[in-house]
C-alpha positions in Angstrom: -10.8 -11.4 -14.8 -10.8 -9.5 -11.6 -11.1 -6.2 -10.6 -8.1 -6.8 -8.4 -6.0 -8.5 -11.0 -7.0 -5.0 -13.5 -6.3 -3.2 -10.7 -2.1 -5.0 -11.1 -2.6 -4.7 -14.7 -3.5 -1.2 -14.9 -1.0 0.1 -12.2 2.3 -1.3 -13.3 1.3 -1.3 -17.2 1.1 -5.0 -18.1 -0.3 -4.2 -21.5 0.8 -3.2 -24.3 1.2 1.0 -24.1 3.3 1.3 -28.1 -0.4 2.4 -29.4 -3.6 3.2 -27.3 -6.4 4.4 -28.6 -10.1 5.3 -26.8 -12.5 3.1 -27.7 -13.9 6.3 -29.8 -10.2 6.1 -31.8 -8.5 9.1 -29.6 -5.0 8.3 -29.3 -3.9 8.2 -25.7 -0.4 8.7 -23.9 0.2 7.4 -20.4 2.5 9.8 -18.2 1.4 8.9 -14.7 -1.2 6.2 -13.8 -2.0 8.0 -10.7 -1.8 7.0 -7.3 -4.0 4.3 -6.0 -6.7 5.3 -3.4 -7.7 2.8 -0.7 -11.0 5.5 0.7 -13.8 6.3 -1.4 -13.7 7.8 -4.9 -12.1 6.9 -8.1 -9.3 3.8 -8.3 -6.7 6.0 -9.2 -6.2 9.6 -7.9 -3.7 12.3 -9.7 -3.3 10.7 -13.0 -1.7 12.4 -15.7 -3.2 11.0 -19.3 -2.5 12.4 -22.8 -6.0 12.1 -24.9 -6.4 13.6 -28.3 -3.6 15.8 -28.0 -4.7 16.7 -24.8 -2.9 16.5 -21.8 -5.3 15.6 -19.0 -4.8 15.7 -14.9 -7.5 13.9 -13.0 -8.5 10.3 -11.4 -8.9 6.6 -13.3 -12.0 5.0 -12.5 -11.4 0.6 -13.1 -14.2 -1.5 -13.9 -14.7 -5.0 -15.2 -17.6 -3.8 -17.7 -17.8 -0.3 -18.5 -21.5 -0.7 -17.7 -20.9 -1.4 -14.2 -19.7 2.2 -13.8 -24.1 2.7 -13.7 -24.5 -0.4 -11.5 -22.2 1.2 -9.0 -23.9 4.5 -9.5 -21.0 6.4 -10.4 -23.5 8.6 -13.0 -25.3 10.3 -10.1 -22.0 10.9 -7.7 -20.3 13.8 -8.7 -16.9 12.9 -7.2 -16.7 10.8 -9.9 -16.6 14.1 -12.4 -13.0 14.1 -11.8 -12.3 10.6 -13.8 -10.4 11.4 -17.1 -10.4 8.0 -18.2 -12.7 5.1 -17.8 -10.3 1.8 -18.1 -12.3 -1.5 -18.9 -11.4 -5.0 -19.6 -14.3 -4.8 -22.0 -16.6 -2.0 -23.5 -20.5 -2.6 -23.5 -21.6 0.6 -22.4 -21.1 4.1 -23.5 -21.2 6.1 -20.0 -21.5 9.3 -18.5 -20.7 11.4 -15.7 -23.2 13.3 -13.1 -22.6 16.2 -15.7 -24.0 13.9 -18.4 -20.3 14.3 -19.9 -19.5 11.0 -21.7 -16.1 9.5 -20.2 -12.9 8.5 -22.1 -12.9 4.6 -22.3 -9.8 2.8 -22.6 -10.8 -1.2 -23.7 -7.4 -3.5 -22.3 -9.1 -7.0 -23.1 -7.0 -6.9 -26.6 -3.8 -4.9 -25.0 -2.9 -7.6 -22.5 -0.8 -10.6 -22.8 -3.3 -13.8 -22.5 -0.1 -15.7 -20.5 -0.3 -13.4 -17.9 -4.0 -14.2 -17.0 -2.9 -17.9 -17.6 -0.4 -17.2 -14.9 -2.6 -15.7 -12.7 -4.9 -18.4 -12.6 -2.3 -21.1 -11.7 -1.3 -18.8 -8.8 -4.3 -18.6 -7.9 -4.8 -22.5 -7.9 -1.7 -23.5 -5.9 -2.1 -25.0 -2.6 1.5 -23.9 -1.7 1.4 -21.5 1.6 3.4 -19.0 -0.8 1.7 -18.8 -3.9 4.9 -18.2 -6.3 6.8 -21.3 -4.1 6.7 -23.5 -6.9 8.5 -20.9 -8.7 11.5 -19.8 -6.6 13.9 -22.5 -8.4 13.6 -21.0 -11.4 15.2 -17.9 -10.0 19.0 -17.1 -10.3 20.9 -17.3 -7.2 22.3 -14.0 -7.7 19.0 -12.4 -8.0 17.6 -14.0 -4.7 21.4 -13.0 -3.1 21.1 -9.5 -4.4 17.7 -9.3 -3.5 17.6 -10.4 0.4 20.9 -8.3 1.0 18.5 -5.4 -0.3 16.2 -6.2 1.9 18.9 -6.6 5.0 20.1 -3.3 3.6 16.3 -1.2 4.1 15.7 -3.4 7.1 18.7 -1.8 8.7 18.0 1.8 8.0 14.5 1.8 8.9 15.8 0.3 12.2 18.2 3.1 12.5 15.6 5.9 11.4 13.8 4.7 14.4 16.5 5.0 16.6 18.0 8.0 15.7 14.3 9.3 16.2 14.0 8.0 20.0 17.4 9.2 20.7 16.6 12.8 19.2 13.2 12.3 21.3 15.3 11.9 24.7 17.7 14.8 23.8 20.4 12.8 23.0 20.5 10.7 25.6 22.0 7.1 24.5 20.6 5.2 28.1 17.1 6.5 27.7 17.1 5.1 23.9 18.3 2.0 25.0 15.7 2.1 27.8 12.8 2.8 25.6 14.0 0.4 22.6 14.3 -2.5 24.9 10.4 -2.0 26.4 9.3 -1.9 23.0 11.0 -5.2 21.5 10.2 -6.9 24.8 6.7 -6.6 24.2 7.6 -8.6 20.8 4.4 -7.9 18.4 1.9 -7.5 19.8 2.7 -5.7 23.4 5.0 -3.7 21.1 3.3 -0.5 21.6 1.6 -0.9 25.1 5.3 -1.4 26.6 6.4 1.5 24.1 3.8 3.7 25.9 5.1 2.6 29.6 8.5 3.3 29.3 7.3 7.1 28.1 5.1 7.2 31.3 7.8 5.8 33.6 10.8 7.7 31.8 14.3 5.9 32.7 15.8 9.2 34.9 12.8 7.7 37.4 13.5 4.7 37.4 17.2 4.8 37.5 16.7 6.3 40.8 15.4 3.4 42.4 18.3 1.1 40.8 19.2 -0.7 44.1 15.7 -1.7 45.0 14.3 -4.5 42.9 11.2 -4.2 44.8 10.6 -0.2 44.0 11.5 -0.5 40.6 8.8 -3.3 40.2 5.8 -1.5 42.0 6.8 1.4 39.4 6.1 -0.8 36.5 3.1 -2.9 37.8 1.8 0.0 39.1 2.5 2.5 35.6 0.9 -0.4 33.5 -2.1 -0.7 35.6 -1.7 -3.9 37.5 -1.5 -2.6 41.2 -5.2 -1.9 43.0 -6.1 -0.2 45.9 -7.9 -3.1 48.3 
């Protein structure tokens, strides 16, 4: 066990939620997990956990160990007063926050399916460039067919989310958007942005004044991006 794999575990549920109880026998009800938090603090921000009764808004602290919430010195940081709930893979420590307030524990060694760490691990093993490769034959055509059309479907819409925001940027003008769209997919991935940012400095009514002159139109660019110096 991980702290990334609990991490998986806790946020979509892979255990089993019919019955929790603290690890003090407080029933517990799940309503909202809370959102994971990628800065400092707590795992999980904004959960929303039933405990006792009690219905409790705070943050989810994740360890391996409940005793490395003390190695990590969670017990003298009082942003982590806010945790509700204190979820473990196993229980060997009864802890407390910077208040000296002891922390709801919730144990999921016993509430998770032991074929999911099993197929963890063989993930985790493979040598394939795609982890799950091995496993795409075992998935009905249909599925992979509704699946990548979904994915066709969002792909287009974010494309035309960004459009429609250029075009609104360049009041509705359909030869600036095309203008500005085409600098930015000719600098492909990496020169995206850079060429994104020249074609706001050197906006298309300038340069479409200098349309008959190659030459002009060129010292305009080299010269926007920086290439031209004075000898």
């Amino acid at each position: 066990m991980n702290e990334q794999l609990l991490h998986y575990i806790w946020q979509f549920t892979h255990f089993d939620v019919s019955a929790l109880f603290t690890t003090k026998h407080l029933p517990i009800s799940i309503y909202s997990v809370g959102k994971p938090n990628p800065n400092a603090g707590a795992d999980f921000l904004n959960a929303k956990i039933g405990i006792d009764e009690l219905v409790w808004f705070g943050d989810v602290e994740l360890h391996i160990n409940s005793s490395d919430w003390n190695k990590h010195a969670h017990h003298k940081d009082k942003k982590y007063n806010s945790v509700i709930l204190h979820v473990v893979w196993q229980e060997d420590k009864v802890i407390q926050n910077n208040n000296e307030e002891e922390i709801h524990c919730l144990e999921l060694q016993p509430l998770v399916n032991h074929s999911l760490l099993g197929f963890y691990r063989q993930l985790m093993q493979s040598k394939s460039w795609i982890l799950c490769q091995p496993y795409f034959k075992e998935v009905d055509e249909f599925i992979i067919s509704q699946f990548t059309e979904r994915l066709l479907i969002e792909r287009m819409e974010e494309k035309s989310k960004a459009l429609t925001a250029v075009f609104v940027k360049q009041n509705n003008n359909l030869e600036s958007m095309f203008y500005q769209s085409l600098c930015h997919s000719l600098g492909l991935k990496i020169n995206s942005t850079p060429m994104y940012y020249l074609s706001n400095q050197l906006p298309y009514k300038v340069l479409s004044k200098h349309r008959n002159n190659l030459f002009q139109i060129e010292a305009l660019l080299f010269g926007v991006a920086g290439f031209l110096r004075e000898r």
